[in-house]
C-alpha positions in Angstrom: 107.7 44.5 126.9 107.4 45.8 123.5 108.9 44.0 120.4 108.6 45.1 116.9 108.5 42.4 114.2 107.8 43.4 110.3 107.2 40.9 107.9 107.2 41.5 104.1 104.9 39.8 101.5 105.1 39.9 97.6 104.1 38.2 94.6 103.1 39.0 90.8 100.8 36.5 89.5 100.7 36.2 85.7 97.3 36.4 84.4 95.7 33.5 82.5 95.2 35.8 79.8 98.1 37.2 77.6 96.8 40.1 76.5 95.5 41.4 79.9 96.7 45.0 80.6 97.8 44.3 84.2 99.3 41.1 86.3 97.3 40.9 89.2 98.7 40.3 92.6 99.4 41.5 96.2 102.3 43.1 98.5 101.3 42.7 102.2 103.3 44.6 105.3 102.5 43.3 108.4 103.9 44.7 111.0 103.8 44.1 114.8 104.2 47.3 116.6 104.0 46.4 120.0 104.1 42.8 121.9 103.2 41.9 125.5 102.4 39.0 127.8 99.1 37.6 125.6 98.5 40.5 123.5 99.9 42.1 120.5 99.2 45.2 117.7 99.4 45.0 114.3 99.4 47.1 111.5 98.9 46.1 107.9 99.8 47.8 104.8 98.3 46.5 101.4 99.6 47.4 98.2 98.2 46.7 94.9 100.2 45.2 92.0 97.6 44.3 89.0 94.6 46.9 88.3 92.3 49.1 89.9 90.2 47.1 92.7 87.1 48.6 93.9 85.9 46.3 96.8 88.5 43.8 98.7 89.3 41.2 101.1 92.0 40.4 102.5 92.5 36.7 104.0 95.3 35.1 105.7 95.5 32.3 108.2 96.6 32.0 111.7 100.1 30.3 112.5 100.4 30.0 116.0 96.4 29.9 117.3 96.1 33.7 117.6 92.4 35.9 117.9 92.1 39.4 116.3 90.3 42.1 118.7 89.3 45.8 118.0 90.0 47.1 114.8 90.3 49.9 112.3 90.3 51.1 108.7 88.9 47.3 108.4 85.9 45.3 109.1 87.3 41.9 110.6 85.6 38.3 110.6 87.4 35.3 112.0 86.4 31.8 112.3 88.8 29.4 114.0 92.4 30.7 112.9 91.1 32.0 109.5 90.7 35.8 108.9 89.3 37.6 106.8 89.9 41.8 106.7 87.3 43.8 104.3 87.3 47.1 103.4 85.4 50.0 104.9 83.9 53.0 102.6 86.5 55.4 102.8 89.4 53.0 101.4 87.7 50.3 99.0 89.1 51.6 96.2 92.6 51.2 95.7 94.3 52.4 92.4 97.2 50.3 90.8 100.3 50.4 93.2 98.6 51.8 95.7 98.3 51.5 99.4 95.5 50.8 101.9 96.6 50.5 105.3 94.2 48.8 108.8 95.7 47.9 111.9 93.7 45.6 115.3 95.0 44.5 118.5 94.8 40.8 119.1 95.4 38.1 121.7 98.3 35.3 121.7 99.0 32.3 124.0 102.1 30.0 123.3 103.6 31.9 120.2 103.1 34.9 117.7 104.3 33.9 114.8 103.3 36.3 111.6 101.0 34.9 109.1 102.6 32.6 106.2 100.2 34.3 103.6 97.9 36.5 102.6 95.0 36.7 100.0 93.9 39.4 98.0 90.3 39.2 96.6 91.5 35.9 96.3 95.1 36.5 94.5 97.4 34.7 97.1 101.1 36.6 98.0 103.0 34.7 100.5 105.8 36.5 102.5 108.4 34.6 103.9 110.8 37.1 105.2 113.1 40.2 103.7 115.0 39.6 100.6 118.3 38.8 101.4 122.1 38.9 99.7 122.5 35.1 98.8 125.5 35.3 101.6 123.1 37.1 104.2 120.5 34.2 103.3 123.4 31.2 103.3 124.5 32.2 106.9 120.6 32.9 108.4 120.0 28.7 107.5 122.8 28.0 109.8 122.4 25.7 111.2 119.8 23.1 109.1 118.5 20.0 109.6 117.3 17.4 107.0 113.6 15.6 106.8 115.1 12.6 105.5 113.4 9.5 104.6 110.1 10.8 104.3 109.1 12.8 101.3 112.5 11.4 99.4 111.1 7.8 100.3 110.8 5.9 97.1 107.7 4.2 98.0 104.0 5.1 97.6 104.0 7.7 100.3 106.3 9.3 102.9 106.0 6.4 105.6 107.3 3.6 102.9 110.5 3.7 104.5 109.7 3.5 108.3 109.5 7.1 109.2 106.0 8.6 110.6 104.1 11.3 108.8 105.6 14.6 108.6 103.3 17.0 111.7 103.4 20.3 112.9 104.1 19.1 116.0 107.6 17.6 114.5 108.5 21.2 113.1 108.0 22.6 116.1 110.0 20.2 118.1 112.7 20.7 115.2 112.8 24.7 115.7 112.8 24.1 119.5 116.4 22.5 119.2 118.1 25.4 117.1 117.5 24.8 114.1 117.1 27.5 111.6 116.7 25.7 108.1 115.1 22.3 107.1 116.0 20.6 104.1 113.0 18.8 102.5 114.2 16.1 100.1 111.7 14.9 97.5 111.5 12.1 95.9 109.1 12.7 92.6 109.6 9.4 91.0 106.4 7.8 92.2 104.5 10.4 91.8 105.0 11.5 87.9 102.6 10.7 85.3 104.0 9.2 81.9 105.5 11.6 78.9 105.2 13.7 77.6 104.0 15.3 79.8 105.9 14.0 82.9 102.5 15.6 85.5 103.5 15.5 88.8 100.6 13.7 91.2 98.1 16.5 92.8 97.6 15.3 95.6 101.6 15.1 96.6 102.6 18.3 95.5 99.9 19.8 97.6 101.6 17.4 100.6 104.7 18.9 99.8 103.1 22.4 99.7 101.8 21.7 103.1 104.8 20.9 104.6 106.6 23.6 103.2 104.0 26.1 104.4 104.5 24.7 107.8 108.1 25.5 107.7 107.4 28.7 106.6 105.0 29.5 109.1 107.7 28.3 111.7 110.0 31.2 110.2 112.2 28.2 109.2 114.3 28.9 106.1 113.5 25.8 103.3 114.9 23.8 100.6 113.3 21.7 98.5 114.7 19.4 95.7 114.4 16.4 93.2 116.4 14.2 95.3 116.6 10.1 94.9 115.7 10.4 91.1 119.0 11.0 90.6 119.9 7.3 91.0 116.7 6.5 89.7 116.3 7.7 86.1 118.6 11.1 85.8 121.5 8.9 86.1 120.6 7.4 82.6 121.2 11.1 80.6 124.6 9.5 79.0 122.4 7.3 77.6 118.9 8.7 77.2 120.3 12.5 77.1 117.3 13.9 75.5 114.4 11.9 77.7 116.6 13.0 81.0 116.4 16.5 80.0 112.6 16.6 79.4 111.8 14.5 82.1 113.5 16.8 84.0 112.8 20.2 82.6 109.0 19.5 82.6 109.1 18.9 86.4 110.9 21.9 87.4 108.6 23.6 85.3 105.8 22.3 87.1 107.5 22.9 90.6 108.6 26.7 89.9 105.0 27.4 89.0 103.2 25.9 92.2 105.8 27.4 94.3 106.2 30.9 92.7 103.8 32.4 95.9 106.3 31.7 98.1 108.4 34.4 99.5 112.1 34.0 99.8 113.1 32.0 102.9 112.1 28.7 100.4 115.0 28.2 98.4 115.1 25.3 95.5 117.8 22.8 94.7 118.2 21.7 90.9 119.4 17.7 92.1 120.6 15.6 94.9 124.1 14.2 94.7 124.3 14.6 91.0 125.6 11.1 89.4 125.7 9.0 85.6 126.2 6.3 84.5 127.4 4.9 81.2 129.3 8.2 80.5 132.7 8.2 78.1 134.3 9.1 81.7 134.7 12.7 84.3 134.6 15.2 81.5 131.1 14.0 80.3 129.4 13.9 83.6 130.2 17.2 84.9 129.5 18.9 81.6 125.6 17.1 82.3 125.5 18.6 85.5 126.8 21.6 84.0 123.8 21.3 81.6 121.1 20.3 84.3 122.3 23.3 86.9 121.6 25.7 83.4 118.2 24.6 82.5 117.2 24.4 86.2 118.3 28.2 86.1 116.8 29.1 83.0 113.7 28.0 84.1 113.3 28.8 87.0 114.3 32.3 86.3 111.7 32.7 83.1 109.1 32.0 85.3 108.8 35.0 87.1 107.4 36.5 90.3 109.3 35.7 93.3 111.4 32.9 91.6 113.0 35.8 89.2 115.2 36.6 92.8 114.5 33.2 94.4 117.4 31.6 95.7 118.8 28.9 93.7 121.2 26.0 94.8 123.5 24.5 92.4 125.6 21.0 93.2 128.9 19.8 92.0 129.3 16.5 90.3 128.9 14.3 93.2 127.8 17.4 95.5 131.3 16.3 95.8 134.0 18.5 97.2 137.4 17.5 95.4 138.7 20.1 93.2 137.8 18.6 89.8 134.0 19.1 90.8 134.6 22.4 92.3 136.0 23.8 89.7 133.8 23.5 87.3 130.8 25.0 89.1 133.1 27.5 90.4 133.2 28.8 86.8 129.7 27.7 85.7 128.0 29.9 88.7 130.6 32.8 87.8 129.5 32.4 84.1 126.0 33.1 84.9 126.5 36.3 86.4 123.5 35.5 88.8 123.8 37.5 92.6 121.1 35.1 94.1 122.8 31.5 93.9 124.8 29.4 96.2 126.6 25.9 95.6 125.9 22.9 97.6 128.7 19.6 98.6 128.2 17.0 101.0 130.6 15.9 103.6 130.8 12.1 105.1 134.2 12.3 106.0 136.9 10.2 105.4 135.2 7.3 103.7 137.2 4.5 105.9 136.3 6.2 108.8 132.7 7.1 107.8 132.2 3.5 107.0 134.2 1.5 109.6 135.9 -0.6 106.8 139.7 -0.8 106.4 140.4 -0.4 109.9 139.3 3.0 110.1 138.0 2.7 113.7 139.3 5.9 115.2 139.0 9.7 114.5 143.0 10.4 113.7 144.7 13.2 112.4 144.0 11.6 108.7 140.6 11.9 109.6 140.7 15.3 110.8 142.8 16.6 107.5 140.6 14.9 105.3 138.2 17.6 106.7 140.5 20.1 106.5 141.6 19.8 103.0 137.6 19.7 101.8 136.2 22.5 103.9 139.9 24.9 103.0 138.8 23.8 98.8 135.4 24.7 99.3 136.6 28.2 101.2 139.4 28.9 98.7 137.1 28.4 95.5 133.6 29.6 96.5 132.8 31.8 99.4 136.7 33.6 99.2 134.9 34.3 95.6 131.8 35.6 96.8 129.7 32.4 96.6 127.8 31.2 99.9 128.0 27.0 100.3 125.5 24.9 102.1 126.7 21.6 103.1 123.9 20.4 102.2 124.2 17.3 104.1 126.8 15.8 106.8 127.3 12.9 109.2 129.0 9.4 108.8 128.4 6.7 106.4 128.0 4.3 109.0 124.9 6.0 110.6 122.9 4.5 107.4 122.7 1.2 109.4 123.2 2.2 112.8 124.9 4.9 114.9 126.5 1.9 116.8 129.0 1.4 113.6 131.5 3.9 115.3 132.3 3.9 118.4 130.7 6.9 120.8 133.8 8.8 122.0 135.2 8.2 118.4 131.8 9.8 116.5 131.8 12.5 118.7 135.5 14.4 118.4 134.4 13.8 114.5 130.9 16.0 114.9 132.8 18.4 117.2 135.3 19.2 114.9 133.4 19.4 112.3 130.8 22.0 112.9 133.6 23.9 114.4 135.7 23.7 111.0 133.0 24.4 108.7 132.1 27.5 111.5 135.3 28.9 110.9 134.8 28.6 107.1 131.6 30.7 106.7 129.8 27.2 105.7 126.4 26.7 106.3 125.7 23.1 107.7 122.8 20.6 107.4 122.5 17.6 109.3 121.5 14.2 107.7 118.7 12.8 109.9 117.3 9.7 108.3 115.4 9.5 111.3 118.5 7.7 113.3 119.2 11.4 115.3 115.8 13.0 115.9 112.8 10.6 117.0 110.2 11.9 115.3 107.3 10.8 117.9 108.8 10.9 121.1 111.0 14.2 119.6 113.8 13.4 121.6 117.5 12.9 120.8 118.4 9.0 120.4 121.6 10.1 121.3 121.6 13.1 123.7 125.3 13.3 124.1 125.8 13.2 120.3 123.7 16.2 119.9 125.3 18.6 122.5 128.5 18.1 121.1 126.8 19.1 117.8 124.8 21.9 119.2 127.8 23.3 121.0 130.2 23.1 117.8 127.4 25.9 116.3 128.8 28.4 118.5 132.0 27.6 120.6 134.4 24.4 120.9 134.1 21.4 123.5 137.1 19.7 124.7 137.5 16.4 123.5 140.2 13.3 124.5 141.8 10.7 122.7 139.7 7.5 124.3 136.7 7.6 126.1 137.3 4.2 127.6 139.4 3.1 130.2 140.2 -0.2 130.1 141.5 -2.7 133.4 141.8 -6.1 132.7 140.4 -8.2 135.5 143.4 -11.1 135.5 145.8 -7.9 136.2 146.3 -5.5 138.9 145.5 -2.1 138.3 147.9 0.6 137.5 147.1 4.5 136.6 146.3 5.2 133.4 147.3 8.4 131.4 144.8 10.2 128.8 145.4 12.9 126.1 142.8 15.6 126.7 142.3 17.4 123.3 141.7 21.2 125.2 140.5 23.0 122.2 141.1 26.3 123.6 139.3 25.5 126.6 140.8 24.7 130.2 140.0 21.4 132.5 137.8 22.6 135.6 137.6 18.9 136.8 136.6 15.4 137.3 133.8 14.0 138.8 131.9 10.7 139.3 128.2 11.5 138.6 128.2 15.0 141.3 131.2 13.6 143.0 134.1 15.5 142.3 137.2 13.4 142.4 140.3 14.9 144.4 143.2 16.3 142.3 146.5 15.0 143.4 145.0 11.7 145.0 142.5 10.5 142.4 144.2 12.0 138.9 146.6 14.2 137.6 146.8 16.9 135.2 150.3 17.7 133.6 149.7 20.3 131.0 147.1 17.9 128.2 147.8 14.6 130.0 145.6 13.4 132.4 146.3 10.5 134.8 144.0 8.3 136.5 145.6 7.0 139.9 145.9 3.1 140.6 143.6 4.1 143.8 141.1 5.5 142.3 140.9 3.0 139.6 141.0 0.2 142.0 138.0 2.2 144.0 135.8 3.2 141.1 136.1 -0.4 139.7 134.6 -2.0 142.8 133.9 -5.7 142.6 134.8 -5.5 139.1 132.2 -6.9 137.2 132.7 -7.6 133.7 131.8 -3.7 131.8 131.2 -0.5 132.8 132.0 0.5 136.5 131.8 3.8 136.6 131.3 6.9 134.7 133.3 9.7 134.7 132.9 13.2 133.6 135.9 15.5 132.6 134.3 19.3 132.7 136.1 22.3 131.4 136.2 25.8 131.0 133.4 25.6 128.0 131.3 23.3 126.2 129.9 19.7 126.4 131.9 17.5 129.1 133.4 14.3 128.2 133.3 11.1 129.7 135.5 8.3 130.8 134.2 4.4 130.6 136.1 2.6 133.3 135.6 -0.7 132.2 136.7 -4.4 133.4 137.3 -6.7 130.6 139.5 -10.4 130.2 139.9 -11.3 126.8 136.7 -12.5 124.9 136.1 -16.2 124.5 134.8 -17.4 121.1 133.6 -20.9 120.5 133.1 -23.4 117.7 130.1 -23.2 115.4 128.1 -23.9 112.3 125.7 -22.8 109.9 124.8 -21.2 106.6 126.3 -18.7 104.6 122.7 -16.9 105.3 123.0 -17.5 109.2 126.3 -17.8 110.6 126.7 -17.1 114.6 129.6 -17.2 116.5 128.9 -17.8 120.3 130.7 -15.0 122.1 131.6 -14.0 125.8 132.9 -10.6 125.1 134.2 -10.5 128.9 133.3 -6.6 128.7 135.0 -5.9 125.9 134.0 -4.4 122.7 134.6 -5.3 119.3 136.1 -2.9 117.0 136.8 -4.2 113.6 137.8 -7.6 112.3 140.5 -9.2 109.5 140.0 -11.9 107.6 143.0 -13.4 105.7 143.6 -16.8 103.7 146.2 -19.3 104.7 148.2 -17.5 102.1 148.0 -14.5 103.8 146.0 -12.8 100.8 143.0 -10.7 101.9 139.3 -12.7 102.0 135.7 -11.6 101.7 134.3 -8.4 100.4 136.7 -5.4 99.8 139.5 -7.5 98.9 141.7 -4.7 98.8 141.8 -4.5 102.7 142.2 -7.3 105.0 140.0 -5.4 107.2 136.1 -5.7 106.4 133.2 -3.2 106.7 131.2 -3.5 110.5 127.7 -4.3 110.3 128.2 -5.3 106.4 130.7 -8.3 106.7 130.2 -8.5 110.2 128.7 -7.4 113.8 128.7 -7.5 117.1 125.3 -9.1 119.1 126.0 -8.1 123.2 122.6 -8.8 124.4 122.6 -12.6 122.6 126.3 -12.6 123.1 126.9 -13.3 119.3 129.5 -12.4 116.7 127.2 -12.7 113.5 129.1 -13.4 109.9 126.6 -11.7 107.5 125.9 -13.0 104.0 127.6 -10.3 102.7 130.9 -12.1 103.9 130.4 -15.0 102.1 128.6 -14.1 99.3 131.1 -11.5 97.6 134.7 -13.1 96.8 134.9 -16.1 99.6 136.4 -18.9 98.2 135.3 -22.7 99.0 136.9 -25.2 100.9 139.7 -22.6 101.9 139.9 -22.0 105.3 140.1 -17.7 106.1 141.6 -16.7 109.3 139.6 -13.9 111.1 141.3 -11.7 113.3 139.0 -10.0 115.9 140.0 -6.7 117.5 138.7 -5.3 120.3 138.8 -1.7 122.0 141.2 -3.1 125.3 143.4 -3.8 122.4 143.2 -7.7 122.6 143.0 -9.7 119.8 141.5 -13.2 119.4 142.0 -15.5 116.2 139.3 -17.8 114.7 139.0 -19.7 111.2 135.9 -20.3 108.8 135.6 -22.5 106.1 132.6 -22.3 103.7 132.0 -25.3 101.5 128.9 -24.6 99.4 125.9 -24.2 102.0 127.7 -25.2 104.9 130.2 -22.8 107.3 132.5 -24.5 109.8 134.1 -22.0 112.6 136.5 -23.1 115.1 138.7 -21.9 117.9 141.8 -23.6 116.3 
């Protein structure tokens, strides 16, 4: 089977000296012209873009483990997966802009993936794919992933915060899922040298070269940023306005330069998540932006070679998508009358929801036109205009702790929806991994279910329903139970336990979106009803990822008396099969206690959590620590997914915390 692949390769590479009368550098076609099982030809066309060369050599490296064979025009020498091409006597010589042209067969095994770069008597151009509109680019990333965690880590290197070292092996496994874009955040902070000169560590930025080279090589589209400085020091620019700027302005200097070789699937991003502090107020902080996005520009542009077409990603205040940010990058990106940029915003979703704080535990239809609203404003004012958007991260707030904060069926009509939404609206999206989604040694999904929901919203629309749980309480007897199915344009093909499918009529219903569970099949599926999970069922349709049903036996938890610390506080629990799903805690007075006193509801896992294994309802410090009055007794309010409630009181009087039943 034949298959044609040409890859481009340019750079012009300033000369040390001013005054020379030529820039030196290198524009590389390779082409291959024809592909089977284990073998492959190539043809290569070199072009000259400094002066005359009379002699060359041609190097480039070896991706994917290939061997070159036969060849002509060319002498070739190869040693392990590094090439090198010289000239015969009829073509050494090639005049300024110019073209020399060799070709070879070679050999392949696993992959044939086209050379990330190539050197010319030892002037480097790296290809990296076609120039492309900044639209055509946006919507080739889609969809991305982000290496979070790593090389944005704060620490000394990019294990500090728990996540292994960047491999090939993980870019590969990445690209193997979808993907067509990574997002590299940096983190440069630890790694900067003192002004004024503000030099970046060697050794790093050739780390960061590396990994972005293995990207490349993976014909992964890349971004690359200054990410958690933001909070760190760029914050300060109310303050320290002139510091912030050179700070800043020297590194992107420094960064345009060592990246210039590389071709345009590498795209850079001036900030992350662009925030001040000690501003006079709104109008101060996005005019800073305003100023940061323009330098970044400026010099990025000035510095030539590829970066003069490079494409450049510019963030609203916030990489927030609320009109009073998107407006003034709207006219900012207008204003500089650039083809080759695209704005970035970030999407956690409705923050109660995000966050499971202020009862927030399930995906509603506030939830949903929260979405709506932000992805229709970022529609409306950018890409109806002409501008491509990358969200340049999205997930849930919650998912910073655990992916446990919100509940599975609850998480996954928000993921489904959307990827679908932003779909619709030509937005390019990027997954926040943090290393909670992809496991990075094993590279397996921690959550498989999570992931074809996400997958499938890339393309089409998975049918979704308004619980995944199905409740019986064991004191009761059991009676059918009725679910909205949320069809998204698909239809329901039926229900099965694991390959069993169930019988319509006698085990469920389906009246138009409404699906009923008989008593009988209840009653069968729950068998001796032990406390939990009794069965699993799976609801299949016409399309897309199926969803499944949690039949569950449950009596109403039983809490029991307790004391300890402000640092340690336990409550022994018997959840009885249920779940918890958020908690209250009020004052005898009936005025809200604990942190986020504006809700009675607190945040899960940061005022409280649920311990199933140790059967344990854990009070964090956070709880008593921020607003909780002594020697006042708070009345918490424990809700769980069956809908049952159960009450318990605390009292915290200096070190010591008292919790009883009653």
């Amino acid at each position: 089977m034949a298959a044609v692949t040409t890859v481009a390769a340019g750079l012009t590479v300033a000369m040390a000296d001013e005054a020379a009368a030529a820039e030196a550098g290198c524009k590389v076609g390779y082409t291959v012209t024809g592909q089977w099982q284990g073998g492959f030809k190539a043809d290569v066309a070199v072009t000259n873009l400094g002066a005359a060369v009379d002699g060359w050599k041609l190097s480039w490296e070896w991706p994917s483990g290939q061997q070159t064979g036969n060849a002509w025009n060319a002498k070739i020498t190869e040693s392990d997966d590094q090439v090198t091409a010289t000239n015969v006597a009829q073509n050494a010589k090639i005049a300024p802009q110019a073209t020399v042209k060799f070709g070879f067969m070679g050999t392949w095994d696993h992959a044939n993936t086209a050379p990330l770069s190539f050197s010319l008597n030892g002037v480097t151009c790296v290809h990296g794919g076609k120039q492309l509109t900044a639209m055509e680019h946006t919507a080739a990333m889609q969809p991305g992933w982000n290496l979070g965690n790593t090389l944005d880590s704060t620490g000394p290197d990019e294990t500090s915060w728990g996540n292994p070292r960047i491999t090939e092996a993980l870019l590969d496994n990445v690209k193997a899922q979808g993907f067509k874009s990574v997002r590299i955040p940096v983190t440069w902070s630890a790694h900067l040298g003192q002004g004024p000169d503000y030099t970046i560590e060697a050794d790093y930025l050739a780390r960061v070269k590396e990994v972005v080279r293995w990207a490349l090589a993976r014909d992964l589209y890349v971004m690359i940023n200054i990410h958690h400085d933001s909070w760190q020091w760029m914050w300060k620019m109310p303050t320290e306005h002139d510091r912030v700027l050179d700070q800043f302005d020297k590194m992107w200097v420094q960064l345009a330069g060592a990246f210039t070789e590389f071709g345009p699937k590498l795209t850079f991003e001036s900030w992350n998540e662009p925030q001040f502090t000690g501003s006079t107020g709104k109008p101060q902080e996005i005019a800073l932006n305003a100023e940061l996005n323009a330098s970044f520009h400026d010099i990025v542009r000035r510095s030539g070679g590829n970066n003069a077409t490079r494409l450049l990603v510019l963030p609203t205040l916030h990489t927030s998508t609320d009109k009073e940010y998107v407006d003034p990058l709207v006219e900012q990106i207008r204003g500089l009358n650039d083809p080759n940029l695209i704005a970035t915003v970030h999407s956690y979703g409705y923050w109660p929801f995000s966050a499971n704080v202020a009862g927030g535990t399930r995906y509603d239809a506030t939830v949903e036109q929260h979405l709506t609203d932000s992805f229709d404003r970022v529609y409306d004012s950018f890409i109806a205009r002409g501008i491509p958007v990358i969200l340049g991260e999205y997930g849930l707030l919650g998912f910073d702790r655990h992916t446990g904060t919100i509940e599975q069926g609850e998480k996954l009509k928000f993921f489904e929806y959307i990827g679908y939404y932003a779909r619709t609206k030509k937005i390019t999206t990027m997954l926040w991994d943090n290393g909670q989604h992809f496991d990075r040694n094993a590279f397996q999904w921690k959550d498989p279910e999570l992931f074809a929901h996400i997958k499938s919203s890339w393309t089409i629309r998975s049918a979704t329903a308004y619980t995944d749980q199905v409740f019986t309480a064991k004191p009761s007897p059991i009676t059918a139970r009725t679910i909205k199915l949320n069809l998204n344009g698909t239809s329901f093909t039926g229900l099965y336990n694991g390959n069993i499918a169930l019988t319509r009529d006698r085990d469920y219903t389906l009246n138009g979106d409404q699906l009923t569970l008989t008593a009988s099949a209840l009653t069968r599926l729950s068998g001796s009803r032990n406390y939990g999970t009794n069965a699993v069922l799976t609801a299949r349709f016409s399309q897309g990822v199926p969803w499944r049903f949690y039949v569950i036996t449950y009596d109403t938890p039983v809490l029991s008396n307790a004391t300890g610390t402000p640092e340690k506080f336990e409550i022994p629990t018997n959840f009885r099969g249920d779940q918890l799903a958020t908690m209250e805690a009020k004052y005898d007075d009936g005025t809200f206690a604990g942190p986020h006193e504006w809700t009675a509801f607190k945040e899960y896992d940061v005022a409280f959590a649920p311990n199933y294994t140790d059967r344990l309802t854990t009070l964090k410090a956070e709880f008593f620590k921020k607003n909780l009055k002594d020697d006042q007794r708070v009345t918490l309010t424990f809700h769980f997914w069956s809908g049952a409630k159960v009450n318990y009181y605390v009292t915290k009087s200096g070190s010591a915390v008292t919790g009883t039943t009653a």
